[in-house]
DORODREN-725224 format. One record per residue: residue in one letter; x, y, z of N, C-alpha, C, O in turn. Coordinates in pm, whole numbers, plus 50000, padded with zeros to 5 digits. Atoms other than C-alpha are relative to their C-alpha. Last residue first. Example, Ala and Ser with C-alpha at 12.3 -4.5 7.8 and 13.67 -1.06 7.14 Angstrom:
S499184988149994513674989450714499235010950073499745022050090A500894988150000512304955050780500905012050000501945011850066
***
This chain:
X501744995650009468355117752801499545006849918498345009449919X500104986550036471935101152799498845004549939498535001149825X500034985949943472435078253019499815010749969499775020750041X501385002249935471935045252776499725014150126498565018050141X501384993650070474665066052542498544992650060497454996350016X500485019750137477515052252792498485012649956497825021050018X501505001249934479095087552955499274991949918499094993749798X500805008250129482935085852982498244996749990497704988550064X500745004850010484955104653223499385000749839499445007749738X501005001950096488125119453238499034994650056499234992450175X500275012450000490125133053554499074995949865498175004249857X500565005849904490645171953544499564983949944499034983149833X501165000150020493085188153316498914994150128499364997050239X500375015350001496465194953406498695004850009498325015250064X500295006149828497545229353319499414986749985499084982249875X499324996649916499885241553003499334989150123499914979650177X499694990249919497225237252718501094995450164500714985550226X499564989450046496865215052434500865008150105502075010150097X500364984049950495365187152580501145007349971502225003650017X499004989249914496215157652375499855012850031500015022149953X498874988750086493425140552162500875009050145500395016050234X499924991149914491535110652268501145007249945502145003249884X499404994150029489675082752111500275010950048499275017050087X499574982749984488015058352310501005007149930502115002849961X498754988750088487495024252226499705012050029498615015849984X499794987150052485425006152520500845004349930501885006949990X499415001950003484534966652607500055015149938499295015849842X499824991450150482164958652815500955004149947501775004750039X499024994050012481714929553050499995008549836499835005349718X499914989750154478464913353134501345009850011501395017350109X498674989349958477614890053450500425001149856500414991949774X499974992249944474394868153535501285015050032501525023050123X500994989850028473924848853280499865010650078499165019850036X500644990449951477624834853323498895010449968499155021949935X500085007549898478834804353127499605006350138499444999050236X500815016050080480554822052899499694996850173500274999150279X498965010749972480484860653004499394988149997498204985350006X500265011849853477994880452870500984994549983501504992349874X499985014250020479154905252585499664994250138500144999050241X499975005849816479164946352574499664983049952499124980949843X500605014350026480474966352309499894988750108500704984350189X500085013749929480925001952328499414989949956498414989849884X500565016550073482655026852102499634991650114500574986850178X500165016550004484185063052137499084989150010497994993149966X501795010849987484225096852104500334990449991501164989149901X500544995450118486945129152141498834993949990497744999350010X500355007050076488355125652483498655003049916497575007449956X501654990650052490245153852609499794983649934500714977349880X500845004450157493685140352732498565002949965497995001850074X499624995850082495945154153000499574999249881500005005149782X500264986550003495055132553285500445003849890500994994249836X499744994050081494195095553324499865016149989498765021650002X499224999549960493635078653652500725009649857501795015149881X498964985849925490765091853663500844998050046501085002750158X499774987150078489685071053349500065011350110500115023250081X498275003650056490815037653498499715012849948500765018149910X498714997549924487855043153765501114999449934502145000150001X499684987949899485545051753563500905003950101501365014450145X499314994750089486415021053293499715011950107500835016050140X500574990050072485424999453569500635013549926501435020649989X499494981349910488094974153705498745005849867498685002249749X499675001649839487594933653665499965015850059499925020050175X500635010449924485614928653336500264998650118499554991850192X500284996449899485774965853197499764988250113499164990150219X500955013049996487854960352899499484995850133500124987250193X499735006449833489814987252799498464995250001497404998049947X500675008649980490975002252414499634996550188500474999550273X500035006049832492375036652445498954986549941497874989749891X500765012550040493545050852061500234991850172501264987850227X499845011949909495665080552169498974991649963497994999049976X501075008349940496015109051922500114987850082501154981650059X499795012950076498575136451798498834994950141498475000250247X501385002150052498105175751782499504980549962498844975649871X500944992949937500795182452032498845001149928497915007349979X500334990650054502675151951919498995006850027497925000850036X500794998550125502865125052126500085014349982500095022350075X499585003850133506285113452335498704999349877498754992049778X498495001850011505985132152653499964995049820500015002949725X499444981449992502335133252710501005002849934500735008749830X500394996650162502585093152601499585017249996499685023949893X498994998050083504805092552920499494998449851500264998349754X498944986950015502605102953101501105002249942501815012249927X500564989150080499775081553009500875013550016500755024649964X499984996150139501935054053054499295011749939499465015949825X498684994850049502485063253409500295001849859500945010849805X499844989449938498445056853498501775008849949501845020549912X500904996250066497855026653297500375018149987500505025749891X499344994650159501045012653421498895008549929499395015049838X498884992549980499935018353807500415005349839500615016449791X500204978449976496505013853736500815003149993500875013649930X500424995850143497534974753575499335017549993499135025649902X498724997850089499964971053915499165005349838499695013949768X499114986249963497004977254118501215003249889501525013649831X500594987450017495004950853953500545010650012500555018949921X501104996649906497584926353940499235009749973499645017749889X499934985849922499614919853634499114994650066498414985150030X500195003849859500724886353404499935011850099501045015350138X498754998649904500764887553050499534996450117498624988350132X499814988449981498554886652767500575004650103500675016850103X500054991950151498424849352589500505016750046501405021449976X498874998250150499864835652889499725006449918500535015249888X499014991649970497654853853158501454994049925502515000049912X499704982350037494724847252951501335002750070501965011450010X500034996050182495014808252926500575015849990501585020749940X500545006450081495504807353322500275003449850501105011549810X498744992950128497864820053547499364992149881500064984549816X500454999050066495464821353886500615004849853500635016349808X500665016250025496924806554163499355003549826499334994049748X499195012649987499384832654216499334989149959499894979249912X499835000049867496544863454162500904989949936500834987649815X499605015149979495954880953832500434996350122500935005750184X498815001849901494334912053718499714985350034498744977850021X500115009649900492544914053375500924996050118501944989550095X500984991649938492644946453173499644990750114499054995050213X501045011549915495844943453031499185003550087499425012450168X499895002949903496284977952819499934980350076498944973450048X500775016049968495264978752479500934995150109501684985650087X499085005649874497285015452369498214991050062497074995350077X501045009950019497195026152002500294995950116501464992550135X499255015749967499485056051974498874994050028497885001150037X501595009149978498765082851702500724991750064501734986350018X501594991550045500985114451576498984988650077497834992050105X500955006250056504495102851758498785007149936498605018649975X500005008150070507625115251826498804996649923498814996849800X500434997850124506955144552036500144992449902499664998349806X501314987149980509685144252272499444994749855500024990149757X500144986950009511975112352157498855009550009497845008249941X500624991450094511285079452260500645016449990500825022950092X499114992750043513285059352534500115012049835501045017349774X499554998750122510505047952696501115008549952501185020249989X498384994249971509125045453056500444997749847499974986749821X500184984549896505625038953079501175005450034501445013050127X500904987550095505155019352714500235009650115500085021650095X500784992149959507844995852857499385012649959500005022949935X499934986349891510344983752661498325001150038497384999149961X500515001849840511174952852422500475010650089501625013450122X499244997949919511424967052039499384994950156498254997950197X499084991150051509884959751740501254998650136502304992150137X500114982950072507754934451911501175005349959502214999849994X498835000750125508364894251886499485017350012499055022449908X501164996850039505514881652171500555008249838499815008349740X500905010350078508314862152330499045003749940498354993749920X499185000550100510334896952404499504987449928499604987149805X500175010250037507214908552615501174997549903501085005549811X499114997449923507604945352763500214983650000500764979250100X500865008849942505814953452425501344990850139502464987350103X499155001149898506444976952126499334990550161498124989850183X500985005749917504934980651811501134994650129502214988950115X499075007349936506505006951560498694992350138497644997150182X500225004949885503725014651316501274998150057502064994149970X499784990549920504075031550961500064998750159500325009450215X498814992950052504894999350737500405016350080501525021450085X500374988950054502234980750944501075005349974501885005550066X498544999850000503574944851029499875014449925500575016049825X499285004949868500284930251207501585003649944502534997949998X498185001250025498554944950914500255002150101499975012650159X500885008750147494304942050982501624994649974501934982749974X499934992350132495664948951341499714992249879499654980049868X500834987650071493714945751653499945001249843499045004449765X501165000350050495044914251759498895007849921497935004949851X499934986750122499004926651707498454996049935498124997449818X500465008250075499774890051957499665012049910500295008149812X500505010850057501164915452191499894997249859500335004549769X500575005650106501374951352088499684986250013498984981449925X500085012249978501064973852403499754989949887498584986849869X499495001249890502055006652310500034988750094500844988250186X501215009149916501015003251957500964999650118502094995050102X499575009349874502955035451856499264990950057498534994650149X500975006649910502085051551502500974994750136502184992850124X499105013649954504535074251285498644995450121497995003750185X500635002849882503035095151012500574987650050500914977349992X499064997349898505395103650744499694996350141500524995350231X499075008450044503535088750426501465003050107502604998650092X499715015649961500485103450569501104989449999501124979350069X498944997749862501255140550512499974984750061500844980250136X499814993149925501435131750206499005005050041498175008949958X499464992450096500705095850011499725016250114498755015550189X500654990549891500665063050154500765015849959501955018249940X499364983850014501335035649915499235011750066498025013950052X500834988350000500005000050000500885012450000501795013550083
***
């Protein structure tokens, strides 16, 4: 595919790329994919909350967090395919990576937030986030197998970099059944 200007300069960051489920091209010619996983084959092994990026690098990062915390007993299917965190530890990175994608997006560049509300509510992971205006996003909600009684949703959010000097106030997200 040929990508023709200002596109043909644009640099992406999947900040968590894993398995690269999202992508149609799992080897995007504008993407670096990065991942604190060296068995999972990213560009580079680093941490999305500490990086060795240059200011301003980026126009768009794609960031698919782990959304499922994990105890000692519990290292099942999901915590091979997508790693291994606690709850706290998945606020902590949630929370640092968004400061260091401050740091390394472009002052008119975008954040692509996937998160998957089955153990932590997206209200609480969105005040841990500051600095980002969110633009609009996507829900999709599923029953769990084998549970009629329990539903997990799953949110894209797009979000553009606050512009201005002062820290913003905490995000929120308002599902379109709330809105009158």
């Amino acid at each position: 595919m040929q990508f023709h200007p200002p596109y043909d300069k644009m640099k992406i960051l999947d900040a968590t790329a894993g398995n690269r489920a999202m992508w149609v091209n799992k080897k995007h010619p504008l993407a670096t994919y990065i991942d604190i996983r060296p068995d999972v084959k990213p560009d580079i092994v680093i941490s999305c909350a500490k990086t060795n990026f240059k200011d301003k690098e980026f126009d768009l990062i794609v960031f698919d967090p782990p959304h499922q915390g994990y105890t000692e007993n519990n290292k099942g299917q999901m915590a091979k395919r997508y790693g291994y965190l606690r709850a706290h530890q998945i606020r902590e990175l949630i929370k640092d990576a968004f400061v260091e994608f401050k740091r390394i997006l472009k002052d008119d560049g975008f954040v692509i937030f996937k998160w998957n509300d089955h153990d932590q509510k997206l209200d609480k992971i969105l005040k841990l986030i500051l600095d980002f205006e969110p633009l609009f996003g996507q829900i999709t909600s599923k029953r769990t197998a084998g549970r009629s009684d329990y539903s997990a949703s799953t949110y894209w959010i797009c979000m553009i970099k606050n512009k201005g000097g002062e820290t913003q106030k905490p995000l929120a997200f308002v599902e379109q059944s709330s809105i009158a």
